[in-house]
C-alpha positions as CSV (number, residue, x, y, z in Angstrom):
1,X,-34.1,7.1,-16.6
2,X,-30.2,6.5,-16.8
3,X,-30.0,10.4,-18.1
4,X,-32.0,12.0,-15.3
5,X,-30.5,9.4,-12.3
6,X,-27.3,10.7,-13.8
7,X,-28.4,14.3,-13.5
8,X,-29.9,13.6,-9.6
9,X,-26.5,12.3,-8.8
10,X,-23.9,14.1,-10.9
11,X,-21.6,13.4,-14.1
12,X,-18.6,13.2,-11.8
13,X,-19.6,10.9,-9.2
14,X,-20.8,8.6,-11.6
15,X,-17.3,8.9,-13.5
16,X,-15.8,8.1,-9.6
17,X,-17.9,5.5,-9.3
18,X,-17.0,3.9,-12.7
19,X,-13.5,4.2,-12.0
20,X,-13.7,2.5,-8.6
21,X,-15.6,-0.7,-10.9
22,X,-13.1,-0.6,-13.3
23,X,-10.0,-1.2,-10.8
24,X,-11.9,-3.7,-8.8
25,X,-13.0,-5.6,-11.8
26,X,-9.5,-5.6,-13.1
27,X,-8.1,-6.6,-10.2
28,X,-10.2,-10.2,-10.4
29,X,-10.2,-10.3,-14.3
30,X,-6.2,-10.3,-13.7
31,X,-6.2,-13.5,-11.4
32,X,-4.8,-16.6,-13.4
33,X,-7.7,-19.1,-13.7
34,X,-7.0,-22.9,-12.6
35,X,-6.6,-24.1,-9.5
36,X,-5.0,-22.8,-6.6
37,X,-3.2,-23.2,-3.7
38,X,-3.8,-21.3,-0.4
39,X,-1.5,-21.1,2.6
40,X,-1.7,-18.9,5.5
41,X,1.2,-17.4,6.8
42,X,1.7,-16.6,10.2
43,X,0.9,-13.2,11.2
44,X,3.2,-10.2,10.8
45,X,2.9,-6.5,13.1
46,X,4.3,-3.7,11.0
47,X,4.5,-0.3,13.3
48,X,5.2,2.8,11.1
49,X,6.5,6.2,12.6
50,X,6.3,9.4,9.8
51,X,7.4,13.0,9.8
52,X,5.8,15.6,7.6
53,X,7.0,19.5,7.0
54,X,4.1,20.9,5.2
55,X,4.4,24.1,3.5
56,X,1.9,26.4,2.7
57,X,0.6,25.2,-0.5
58,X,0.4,21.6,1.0
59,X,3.2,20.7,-0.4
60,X,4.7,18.6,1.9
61,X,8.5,16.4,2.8
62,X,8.4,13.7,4.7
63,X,10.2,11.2,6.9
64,X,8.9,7.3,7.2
65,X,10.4,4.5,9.0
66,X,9.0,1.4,8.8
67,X,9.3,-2.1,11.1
68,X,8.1,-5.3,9.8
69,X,7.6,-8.0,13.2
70,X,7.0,-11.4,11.5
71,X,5.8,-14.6,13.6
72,X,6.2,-16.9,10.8
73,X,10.3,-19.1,11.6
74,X,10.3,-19.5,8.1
75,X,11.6,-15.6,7.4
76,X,15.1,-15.1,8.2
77,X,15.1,-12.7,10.8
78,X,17.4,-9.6,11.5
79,X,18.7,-11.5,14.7
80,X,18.7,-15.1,15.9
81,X,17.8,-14.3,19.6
82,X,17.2,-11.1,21.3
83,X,14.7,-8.6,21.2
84,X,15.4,-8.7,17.1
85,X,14.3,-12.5,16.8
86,X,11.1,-11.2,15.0
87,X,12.3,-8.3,13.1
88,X,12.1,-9.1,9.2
89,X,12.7,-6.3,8.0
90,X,13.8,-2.3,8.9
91,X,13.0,0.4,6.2
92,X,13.9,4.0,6.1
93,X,12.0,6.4,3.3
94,X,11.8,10.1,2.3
95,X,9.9,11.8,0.3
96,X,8.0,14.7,-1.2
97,X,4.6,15.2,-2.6
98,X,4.0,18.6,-4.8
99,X,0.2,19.4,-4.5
100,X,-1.0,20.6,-7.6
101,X,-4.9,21.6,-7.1
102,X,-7.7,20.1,-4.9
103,X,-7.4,17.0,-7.3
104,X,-4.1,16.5,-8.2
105,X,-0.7,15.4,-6.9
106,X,2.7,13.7,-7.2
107,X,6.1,13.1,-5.7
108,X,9.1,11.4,-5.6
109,X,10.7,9.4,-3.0
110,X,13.9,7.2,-1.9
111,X,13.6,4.3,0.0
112,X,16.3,1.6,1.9
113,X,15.1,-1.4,3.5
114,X,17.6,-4.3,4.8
115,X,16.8,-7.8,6.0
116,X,19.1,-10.8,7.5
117,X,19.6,-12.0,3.5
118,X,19.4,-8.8,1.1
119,X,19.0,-5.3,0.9
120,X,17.4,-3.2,-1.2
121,X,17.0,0.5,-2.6
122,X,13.8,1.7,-4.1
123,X,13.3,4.8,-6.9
124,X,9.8,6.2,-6.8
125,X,7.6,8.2,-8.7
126,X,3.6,8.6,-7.8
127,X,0.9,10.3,-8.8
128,X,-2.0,10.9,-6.9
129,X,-6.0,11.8,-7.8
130,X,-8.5,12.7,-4.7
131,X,-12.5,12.5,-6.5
132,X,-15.9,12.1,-4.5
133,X,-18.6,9.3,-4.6
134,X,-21.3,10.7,-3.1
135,X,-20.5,11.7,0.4
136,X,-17.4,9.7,0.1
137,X,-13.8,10.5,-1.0
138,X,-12.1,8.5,-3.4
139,X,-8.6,9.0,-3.6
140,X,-6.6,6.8,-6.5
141,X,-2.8,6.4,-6.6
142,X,-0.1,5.2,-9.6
143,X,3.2,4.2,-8.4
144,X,6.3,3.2,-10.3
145,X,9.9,1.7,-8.4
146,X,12.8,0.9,-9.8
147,X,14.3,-1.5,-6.5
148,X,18.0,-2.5,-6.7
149,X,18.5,-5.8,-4.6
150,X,22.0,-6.2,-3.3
151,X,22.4,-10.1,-4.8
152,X,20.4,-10.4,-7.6
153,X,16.6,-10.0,-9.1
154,X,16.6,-5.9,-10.1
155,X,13.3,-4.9,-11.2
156,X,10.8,-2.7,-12.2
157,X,7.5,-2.6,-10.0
158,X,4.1,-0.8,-10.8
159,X,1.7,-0.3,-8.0
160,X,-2.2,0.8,-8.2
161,X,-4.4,1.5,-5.3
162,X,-7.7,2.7,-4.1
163,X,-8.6,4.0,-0.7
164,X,-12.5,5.3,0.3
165,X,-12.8,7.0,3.0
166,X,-15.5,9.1,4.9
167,X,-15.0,11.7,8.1
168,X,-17.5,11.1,10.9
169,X,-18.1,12.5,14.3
170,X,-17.4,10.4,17.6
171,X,-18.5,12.8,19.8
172,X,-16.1,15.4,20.0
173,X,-13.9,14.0,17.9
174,X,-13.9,13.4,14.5
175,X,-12.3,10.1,12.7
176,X,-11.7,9.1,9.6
177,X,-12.5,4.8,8.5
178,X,-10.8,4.1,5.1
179,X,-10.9,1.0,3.2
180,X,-7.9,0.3,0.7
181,X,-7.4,-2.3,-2.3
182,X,-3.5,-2.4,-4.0
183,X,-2.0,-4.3,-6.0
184,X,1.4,-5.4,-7.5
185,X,3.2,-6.2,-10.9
186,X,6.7,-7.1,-10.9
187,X,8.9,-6.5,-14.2
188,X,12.5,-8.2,-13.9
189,X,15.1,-6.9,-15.9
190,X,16.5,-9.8,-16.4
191,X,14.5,-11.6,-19.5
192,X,15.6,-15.2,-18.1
193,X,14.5,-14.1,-14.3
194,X,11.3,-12.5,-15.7
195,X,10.8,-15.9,-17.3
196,X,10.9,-17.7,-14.2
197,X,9.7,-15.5,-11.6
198,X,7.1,-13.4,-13.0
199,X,4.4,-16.3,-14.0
200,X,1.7,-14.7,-12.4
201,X,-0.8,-11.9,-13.7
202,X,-0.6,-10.1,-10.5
203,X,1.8,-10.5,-8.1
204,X,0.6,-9.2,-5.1
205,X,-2.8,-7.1,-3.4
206,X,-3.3,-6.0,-0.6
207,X,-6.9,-5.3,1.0
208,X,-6.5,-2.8,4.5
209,X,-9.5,-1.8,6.5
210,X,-8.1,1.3,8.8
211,X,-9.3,4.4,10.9
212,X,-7.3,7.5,11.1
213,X,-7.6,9.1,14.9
214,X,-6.1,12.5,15.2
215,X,-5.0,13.5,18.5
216,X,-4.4,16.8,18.0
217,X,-3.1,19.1,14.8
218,X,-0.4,17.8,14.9
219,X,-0.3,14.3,16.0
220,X,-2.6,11.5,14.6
221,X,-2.8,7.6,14.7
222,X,-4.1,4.6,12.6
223,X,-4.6,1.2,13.7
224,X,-5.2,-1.0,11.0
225,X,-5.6,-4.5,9.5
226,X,-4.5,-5.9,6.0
227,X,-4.7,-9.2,4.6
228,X,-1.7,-9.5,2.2
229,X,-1.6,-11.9,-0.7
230,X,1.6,-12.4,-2.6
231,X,0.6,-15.3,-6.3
232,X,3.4,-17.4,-7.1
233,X,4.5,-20.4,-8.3
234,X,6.0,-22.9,-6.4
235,X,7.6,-26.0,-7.6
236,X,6.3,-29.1,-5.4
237,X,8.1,-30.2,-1.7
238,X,8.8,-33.4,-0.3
239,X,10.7,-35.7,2.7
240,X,13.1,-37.1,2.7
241,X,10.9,-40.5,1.6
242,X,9.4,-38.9,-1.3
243,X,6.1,-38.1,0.0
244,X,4.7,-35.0,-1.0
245,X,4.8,-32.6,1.5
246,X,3.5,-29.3,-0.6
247,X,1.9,-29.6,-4.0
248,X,3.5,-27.6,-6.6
249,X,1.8,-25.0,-8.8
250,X,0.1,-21.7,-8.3
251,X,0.5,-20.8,-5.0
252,X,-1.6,-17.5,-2.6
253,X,0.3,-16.8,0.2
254,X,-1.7,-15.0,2.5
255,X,-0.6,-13.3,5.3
256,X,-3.1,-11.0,8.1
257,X,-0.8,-8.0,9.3
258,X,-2.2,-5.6,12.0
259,X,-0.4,-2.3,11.7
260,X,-0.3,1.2,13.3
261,X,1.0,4.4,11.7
262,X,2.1,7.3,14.1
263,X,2.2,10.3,12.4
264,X,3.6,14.3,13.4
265,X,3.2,17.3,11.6
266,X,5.3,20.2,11.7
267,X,3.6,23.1,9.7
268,X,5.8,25.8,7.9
269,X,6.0,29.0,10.1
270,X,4.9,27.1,13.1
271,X,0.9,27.4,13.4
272,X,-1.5,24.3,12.2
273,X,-3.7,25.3,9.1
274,X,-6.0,23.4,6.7
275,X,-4.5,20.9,4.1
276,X,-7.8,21.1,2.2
277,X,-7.6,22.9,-0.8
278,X,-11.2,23.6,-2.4
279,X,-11.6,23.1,-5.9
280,X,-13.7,26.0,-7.8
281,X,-16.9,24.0,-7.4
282,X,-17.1,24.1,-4.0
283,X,-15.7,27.6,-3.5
């Protein structure tokens, strides 16, 4: 029965599929067991504006900058007053991603970001894999940063995430809803940091429901919403009487952040064309 539903719905969607279970079930098997503490942040509003010069093969640069709003007065904020107050932090990338066949991809990019405290520089590399699962596309990506911080706390950083994603028709128009799952590990340089600071399995994921909404060729935007959780530990606070004002322990910091990306694309020689490239199978 296994054999023949396998055969009904294909070797390779079932490897998709499998893939999809794997990096979920990692992503809860990673979790440090034992209690722990929640707290909510306050929300955050990160508009992101991006460039792309796409080439023939697909190959494509790219421009991105990126501004994180932040409600919560515990974040130290660009500016005290002015239209700045809620600006925590101001980040410039670019980048390029080399398209290798329908499947395949990777780049490289550089990125700065500065806030009121620090600022920092991060060295990418990524690879990217684009599969089906059933009438869905599965699209994995493996990312690995060197960040430089200006004070202290130089690290390494690996990044995993997932997106699924399906194209439907809304009249006329055609959008694309896409759910995402990432997460973070954190390597300091520093064996003493590391030993301090990196006590958790994972040290952050972040779950985004969004919808892409092209305009035109050329022009296309995506609302979304992400619920960010960044596992720590945190050593316990209290008044100035002594009480307890914050147990101590591990700590998930979550914080809801509704976003929008805004992206153009300016095609090499000047006319739009397809980004898709067909693999063999479907030619």
């Amino acid at each position: 029965m296994v054999l023949s539903l396998a055969s009904w719905w294909g070797v390779k969607q079932w490897k998709q599929l499998s893939g999809l279970i794997l990096f979920l079930s990692l992503s809860f098997i990673a979790q440090p067991a034992g209690a722990q503490h929640k707290v909510h942040r306050g929300g955050a509003i990160w508009p992101e504006l991006q460039v792309e010069y796409v080439l023939k093969s697909t190959s494509y640069f790219y421009l991105r900058n990126h501004y994180r709003h932040n409600w919560d007065n515990d974040f130290n904020n660009l500016r005290p007053e002015g239209p700045l107050k809620y600006l925590e932090r101001l980040q410039f990338r670019a980048g390029f991603e080399h398209v290798f066949n329908a499947h395949w991809s990777g780049g490289i990019s550089e990125s700065y970001a500065f806030e009121a405290t620090r600022k920092l520089w991060f060295n990418e590399l990524f690879a990217r894999h684009i599969g089906n699962v059933g009438h869905f596309r599965l699209t994995k990506r493996a990312f690995l940063e060197h960040i430089v911080q200006n004070n202290q706390y130089n690290r390494a950083r690996f990044r995993f995430r997932t997106d699924l994603e399906r194209d439907f028709k809304l009249g006329e128009q055609t959008i694309r809803p896409r759910l995402g799952y990432e997460l973070f590990f954190n390597h300091y340089y520093d064996p003493g940091i590391n030993e301090v600071v990196n006590t958790r399995a994972v040290d952050r994921s972040r779950l985004r429901l969004e919808i892409v909404y092209p305009i035109n060729e050329h022009l296309a935007i995506t609302p979304y919403f992400m619920r960010q959780t960044d596992f720590i530990t945190s050593l316990a606070s209290y008044d100035a009487n002594g009480n307890e004002l914050q147990p101590g322990g591990k700590q998930n910091g979550i914080t809801p952040v509704l976003g929008i990306d805004i992206r153009y694309v300016f095609y090499q020689g000047g006319a739009p064309f397809s980004r898709v490239i067909r693999s063999n199978e479907e030619q």
